[in-house]
C-alpha positions as CSV (number, residue, x, y, z in Angstrom):
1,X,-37.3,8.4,7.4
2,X,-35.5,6.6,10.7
3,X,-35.0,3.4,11.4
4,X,-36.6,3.0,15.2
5,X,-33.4,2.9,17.5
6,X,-34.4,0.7,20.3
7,X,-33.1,1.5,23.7
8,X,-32.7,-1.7,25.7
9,X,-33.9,-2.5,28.9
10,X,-30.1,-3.2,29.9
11,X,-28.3,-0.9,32.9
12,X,-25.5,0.3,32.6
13,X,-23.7,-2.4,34.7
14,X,-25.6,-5.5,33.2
15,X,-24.4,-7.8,30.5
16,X,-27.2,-9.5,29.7
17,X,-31.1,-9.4,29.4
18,X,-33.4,-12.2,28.1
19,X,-36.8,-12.1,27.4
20,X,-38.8,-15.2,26.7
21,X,-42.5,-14.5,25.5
22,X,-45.3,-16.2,24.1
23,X,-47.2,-14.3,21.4
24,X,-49.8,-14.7,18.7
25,X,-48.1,-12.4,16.3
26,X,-44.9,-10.5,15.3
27,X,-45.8,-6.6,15.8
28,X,-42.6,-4.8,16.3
29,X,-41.4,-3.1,13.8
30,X,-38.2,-2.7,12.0
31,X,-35.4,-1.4,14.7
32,X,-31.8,-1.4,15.7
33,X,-30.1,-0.8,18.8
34,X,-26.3,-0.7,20.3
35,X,-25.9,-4.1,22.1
36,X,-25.5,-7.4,20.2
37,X,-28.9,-9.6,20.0
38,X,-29.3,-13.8,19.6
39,X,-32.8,-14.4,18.8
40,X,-34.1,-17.7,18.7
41,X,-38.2,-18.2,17.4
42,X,-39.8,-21.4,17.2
43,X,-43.0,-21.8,16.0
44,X,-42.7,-19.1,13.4
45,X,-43.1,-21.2,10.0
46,X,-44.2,-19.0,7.6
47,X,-42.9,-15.3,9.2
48,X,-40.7,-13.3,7.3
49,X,-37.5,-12.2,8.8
50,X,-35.6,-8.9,7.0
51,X,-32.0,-8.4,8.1
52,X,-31.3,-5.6,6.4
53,X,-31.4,-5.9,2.7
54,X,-32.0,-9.8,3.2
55,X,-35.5,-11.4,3.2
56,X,-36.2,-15.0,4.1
57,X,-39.5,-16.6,5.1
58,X,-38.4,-18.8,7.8
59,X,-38.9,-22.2,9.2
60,X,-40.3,-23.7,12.3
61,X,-37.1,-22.9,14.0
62,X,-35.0,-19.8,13.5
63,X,-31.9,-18.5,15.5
64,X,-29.8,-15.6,14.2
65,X,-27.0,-13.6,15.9
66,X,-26.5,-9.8,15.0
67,X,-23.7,-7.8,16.1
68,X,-24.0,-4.5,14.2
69,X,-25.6,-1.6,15.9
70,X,-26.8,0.2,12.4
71,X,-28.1,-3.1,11.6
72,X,-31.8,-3.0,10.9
73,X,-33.8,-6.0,11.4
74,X,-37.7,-7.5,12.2
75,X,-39.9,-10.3,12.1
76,X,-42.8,-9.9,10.6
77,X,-46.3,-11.5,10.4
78,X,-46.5,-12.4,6.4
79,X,-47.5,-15.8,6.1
80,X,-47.2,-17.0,10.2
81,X,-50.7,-18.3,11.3
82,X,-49.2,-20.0,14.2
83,X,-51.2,-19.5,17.4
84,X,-48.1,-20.0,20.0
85,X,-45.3,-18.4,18.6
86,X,-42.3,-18.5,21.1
87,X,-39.3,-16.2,20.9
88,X,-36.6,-15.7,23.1
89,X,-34.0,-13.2,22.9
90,X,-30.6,-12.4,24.4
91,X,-29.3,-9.0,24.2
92,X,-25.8,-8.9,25.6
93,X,-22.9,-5.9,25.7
94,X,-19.6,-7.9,24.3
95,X,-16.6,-5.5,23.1
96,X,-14.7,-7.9,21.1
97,X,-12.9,-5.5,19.2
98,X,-10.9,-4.0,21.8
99,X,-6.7,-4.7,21.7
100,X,-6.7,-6.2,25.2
101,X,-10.0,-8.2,25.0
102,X,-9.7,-12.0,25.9
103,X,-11.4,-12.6,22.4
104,X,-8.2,-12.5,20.3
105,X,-6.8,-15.3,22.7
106,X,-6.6,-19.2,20.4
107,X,-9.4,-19.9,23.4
108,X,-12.2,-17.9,21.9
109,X,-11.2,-17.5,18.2
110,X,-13.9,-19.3,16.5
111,X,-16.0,-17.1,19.0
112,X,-14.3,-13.8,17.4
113,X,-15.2,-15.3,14.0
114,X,-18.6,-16.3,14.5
115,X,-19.2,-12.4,16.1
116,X,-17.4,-10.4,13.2
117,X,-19.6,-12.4,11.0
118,X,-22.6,-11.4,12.8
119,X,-22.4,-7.9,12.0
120,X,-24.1,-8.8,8.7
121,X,-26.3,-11.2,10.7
122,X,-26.0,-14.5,10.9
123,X,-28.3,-17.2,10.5
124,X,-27.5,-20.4,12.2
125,X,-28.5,-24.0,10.6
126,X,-31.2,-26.3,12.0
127,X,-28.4,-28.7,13.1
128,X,-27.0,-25.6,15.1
129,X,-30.3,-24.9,16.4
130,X,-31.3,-28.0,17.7
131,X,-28.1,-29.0,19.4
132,X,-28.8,-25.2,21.8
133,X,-32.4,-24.5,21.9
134,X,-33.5,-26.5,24.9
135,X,-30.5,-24.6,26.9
136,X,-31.4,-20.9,25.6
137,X,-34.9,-21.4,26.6
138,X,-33.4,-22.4,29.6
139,X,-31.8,-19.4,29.5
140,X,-34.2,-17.3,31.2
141,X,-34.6,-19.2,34.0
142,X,-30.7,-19.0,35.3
143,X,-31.4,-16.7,38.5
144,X,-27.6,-16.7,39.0
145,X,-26.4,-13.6,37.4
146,X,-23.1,-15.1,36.5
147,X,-23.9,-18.8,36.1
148,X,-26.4,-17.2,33.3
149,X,-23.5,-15.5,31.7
150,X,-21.5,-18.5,31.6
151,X,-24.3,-20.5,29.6
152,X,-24.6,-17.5,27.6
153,X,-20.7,-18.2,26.3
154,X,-21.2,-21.7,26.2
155,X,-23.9,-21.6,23.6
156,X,-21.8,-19.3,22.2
157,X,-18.7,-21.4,21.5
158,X,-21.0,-24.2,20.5
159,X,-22.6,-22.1,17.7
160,X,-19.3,-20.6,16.5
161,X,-18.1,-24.3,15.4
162,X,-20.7,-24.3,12.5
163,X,-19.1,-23.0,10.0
164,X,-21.9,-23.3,7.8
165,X,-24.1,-20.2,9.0
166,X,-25.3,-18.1,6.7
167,X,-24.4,-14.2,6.6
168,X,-27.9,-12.5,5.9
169,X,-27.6,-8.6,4.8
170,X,-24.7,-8.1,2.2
171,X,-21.2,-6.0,3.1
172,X,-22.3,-3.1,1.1
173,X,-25.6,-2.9,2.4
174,X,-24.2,-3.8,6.5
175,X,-21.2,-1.0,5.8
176,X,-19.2,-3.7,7.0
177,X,-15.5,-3.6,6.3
178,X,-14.5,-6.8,4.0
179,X,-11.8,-9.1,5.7
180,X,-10.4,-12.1,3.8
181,X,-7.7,-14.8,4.6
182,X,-5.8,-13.7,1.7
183,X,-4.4,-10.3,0.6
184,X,-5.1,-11.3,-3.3
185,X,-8.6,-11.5,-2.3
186,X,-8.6,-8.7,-0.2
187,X,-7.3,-6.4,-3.2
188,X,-9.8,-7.4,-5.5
189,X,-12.7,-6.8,-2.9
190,X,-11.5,-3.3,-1.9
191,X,-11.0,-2.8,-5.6
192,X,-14.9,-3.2,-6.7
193,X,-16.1,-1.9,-3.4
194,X,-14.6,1.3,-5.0
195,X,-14.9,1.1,-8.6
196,X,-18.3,-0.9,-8.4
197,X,-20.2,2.3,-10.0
198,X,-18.0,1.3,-13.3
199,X,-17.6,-1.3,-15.8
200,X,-15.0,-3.8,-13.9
201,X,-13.6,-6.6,-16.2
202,X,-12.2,-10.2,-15.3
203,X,-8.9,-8.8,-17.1
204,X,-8.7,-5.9,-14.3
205,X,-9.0,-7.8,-11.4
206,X,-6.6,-10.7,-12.4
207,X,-4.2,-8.3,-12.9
208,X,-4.8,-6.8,-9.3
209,X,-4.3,-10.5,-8.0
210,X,-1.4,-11.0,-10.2
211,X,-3.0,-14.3,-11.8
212,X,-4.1,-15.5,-15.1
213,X,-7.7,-14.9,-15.1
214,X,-8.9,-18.3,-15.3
215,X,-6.5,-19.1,-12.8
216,X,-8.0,-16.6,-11.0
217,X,-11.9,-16.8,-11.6
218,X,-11.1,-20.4,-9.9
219,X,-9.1,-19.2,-6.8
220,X,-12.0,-16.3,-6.0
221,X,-14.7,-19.1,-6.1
222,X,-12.5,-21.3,-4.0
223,X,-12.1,-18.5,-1.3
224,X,-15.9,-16.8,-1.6
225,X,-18.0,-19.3,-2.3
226,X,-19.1,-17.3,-5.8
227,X,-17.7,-16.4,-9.1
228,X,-16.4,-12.8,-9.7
229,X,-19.8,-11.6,-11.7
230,X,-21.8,-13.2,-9.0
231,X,-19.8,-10.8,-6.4
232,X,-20.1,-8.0,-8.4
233,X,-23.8,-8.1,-8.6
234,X,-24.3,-8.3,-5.0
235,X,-22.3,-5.8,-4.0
236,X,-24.4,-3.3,-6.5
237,X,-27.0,-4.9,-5.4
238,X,-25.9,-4.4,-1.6
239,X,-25.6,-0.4,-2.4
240,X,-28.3,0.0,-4.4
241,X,-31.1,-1.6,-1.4
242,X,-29.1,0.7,0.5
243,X,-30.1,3.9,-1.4
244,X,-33.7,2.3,-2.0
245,X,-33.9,3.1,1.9
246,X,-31.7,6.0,2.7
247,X,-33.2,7.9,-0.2
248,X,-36.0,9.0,-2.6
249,X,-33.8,8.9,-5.6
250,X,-36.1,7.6,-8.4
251,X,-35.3,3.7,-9.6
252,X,-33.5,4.2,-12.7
253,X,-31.3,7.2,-11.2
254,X,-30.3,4.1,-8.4
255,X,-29.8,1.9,-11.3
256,X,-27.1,4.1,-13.4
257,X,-25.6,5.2,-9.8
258,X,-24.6,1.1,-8.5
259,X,-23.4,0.3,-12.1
260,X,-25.7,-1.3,-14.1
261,X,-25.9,-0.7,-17.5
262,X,-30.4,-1.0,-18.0
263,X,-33.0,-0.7,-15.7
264,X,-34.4,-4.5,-17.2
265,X,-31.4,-5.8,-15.7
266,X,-31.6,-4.3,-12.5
267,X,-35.5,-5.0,-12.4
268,X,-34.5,-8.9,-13.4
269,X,-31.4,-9.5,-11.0
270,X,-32.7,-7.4,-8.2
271,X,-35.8,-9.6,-8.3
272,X,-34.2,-12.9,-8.6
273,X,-31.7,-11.7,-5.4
274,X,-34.4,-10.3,-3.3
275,X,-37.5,-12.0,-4.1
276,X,-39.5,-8.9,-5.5
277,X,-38.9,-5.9,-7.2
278,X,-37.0,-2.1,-6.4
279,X,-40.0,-0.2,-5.8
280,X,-41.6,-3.2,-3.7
281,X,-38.7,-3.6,-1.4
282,X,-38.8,0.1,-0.7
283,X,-42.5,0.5,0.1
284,X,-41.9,-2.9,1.9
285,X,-39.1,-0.9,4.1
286,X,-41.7,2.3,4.0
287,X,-44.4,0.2,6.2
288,X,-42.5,-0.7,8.7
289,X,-39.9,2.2,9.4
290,X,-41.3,4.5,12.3
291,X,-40.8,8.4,11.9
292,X,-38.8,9.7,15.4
């Protein structure tokens, strides 16, 4: 099975397009395409959005910015009985990855941040939401082709000062190269992203980082946000969703392939990180991926 790829309504000389719809349900199914996307629904409460391996039933606002081309994502109906549902979304070409680009300039380097995040998806907080909302609905209604681009950055730079967005689909899962602000940390990721098939032990990595390894089990949390086991789990976890997609390897045979040691345990963590179990999240994936 294949993913939909969407082709975009975008020329080849436009930047941006928005689209700004009022709709009963969420029917499109799950899709990627090339050019980055900010989609902002309000009115959605009880729809379920899947960025890649992530699930969330969402709020009456949602807003998330995804910057990965192999990226798959939808909305879906699920619980939504809303009667208006209103969704406006911003695809946009942005090469901010290029040497000469303007983005690795101190101007737009929370900007750079907020977008190399994104390839994971990134979902932005209400606060963050309700401080642009009323200016991307106005959005669409910008006739000035480059006036409209200018809003487009501003909103932009506003959302990249909330550093407490939240990163959806896992690295593993995104194949999205980890980055880190420290080369300790960035050893130890590159470490289980390669040895994550195998048993990987607190002793190991603290030697990678050249710490103790309590002294080290408190500088990882410090820098990630989660403890090492934590990390390990969703990065097998991240590989083996992956797998549950790409292929019709059988449950256990993905279980022993991403490292863990009984199927009970995959079964138990996998439901407790996803919100259901393997063979669910891959029939869930099977409904809505479209044959081309």
């Amino acid at each position: 099975m294949n993913v939909l790829h969407e082709i975009t309504p975008l020329g080849e000389n436009d930047f941006m397009y928005v689209a700004d719809r009022h709709k009963k349900e969420f029917t499109y199914p799950i899709h990627n395409h090339e050019i980055f996307e900010l989609n902002f629904v309000e009115n959605g409460a009880g729809c379920q959005r899947i960025i890649g391996d992530s699930t969330e039933v969402i709020s009456n606002l949602d807003l998330v910015l995804i910057t990965s081309p192999d990226l798959e994502h939808a909305w879906e109906q699920y619980e939504c009985h809303s009667e208006d549902i209103h969704e406006v979304t911003i695809q946009f070409r942005m090469d901010f990855e290029s040497p000469v680009t303007p983005f690795n300039t101190n101007p737009f380097k929370s900007i750079l941040t907020m977008l190399t995040r994104a390839k994971r998806g990134l979902a932005f907080p209400q606060e963050a939401i309700l401080t642009v909302y009323h200016r991307i609905i106005r959005l669409s209604k910008i006739e000035e082709g480059f006036l409209a681009v200018q809003e487009l950055f501003a909103i932009l730079y506003d959302l990249s000062k909330f550093d407490n967005a939240k990163e959806l689909a896992s690295s593993a899962f995104a194949k999205v190269e980890m980055d880190s602000d420290t080369k300790r940390v960035l050893k130890v990721k590159n470490y289980i992203d390669e040895h994550y098939r195998e048993e990987i032990s607190l002793e190991q990595l603290s030697n990678i980082a050249g710490m103790s390894p309590a002294a080290f089990s408190r500088y990882f949390k410090l820098r990630t946000g989660k403890n090492i086991s934590e990390y390990i789990v969703d990065i097998r976890l991240g590989h083996a969703s992956r797998r549950l997609i790409d292929t019709t390897d059988a449950v256990s045979e993905i279980c022993w392939a991403t490292g863990f040691n009984t199927l009970s345990n995959f079964n138990r963590l996998f439901r407790k990180r996803k919100g259901c179990n393997p063979t669910e999240f891959r029939e869930k994936y099977q409904k809505t991926k479209v044959i081309i």
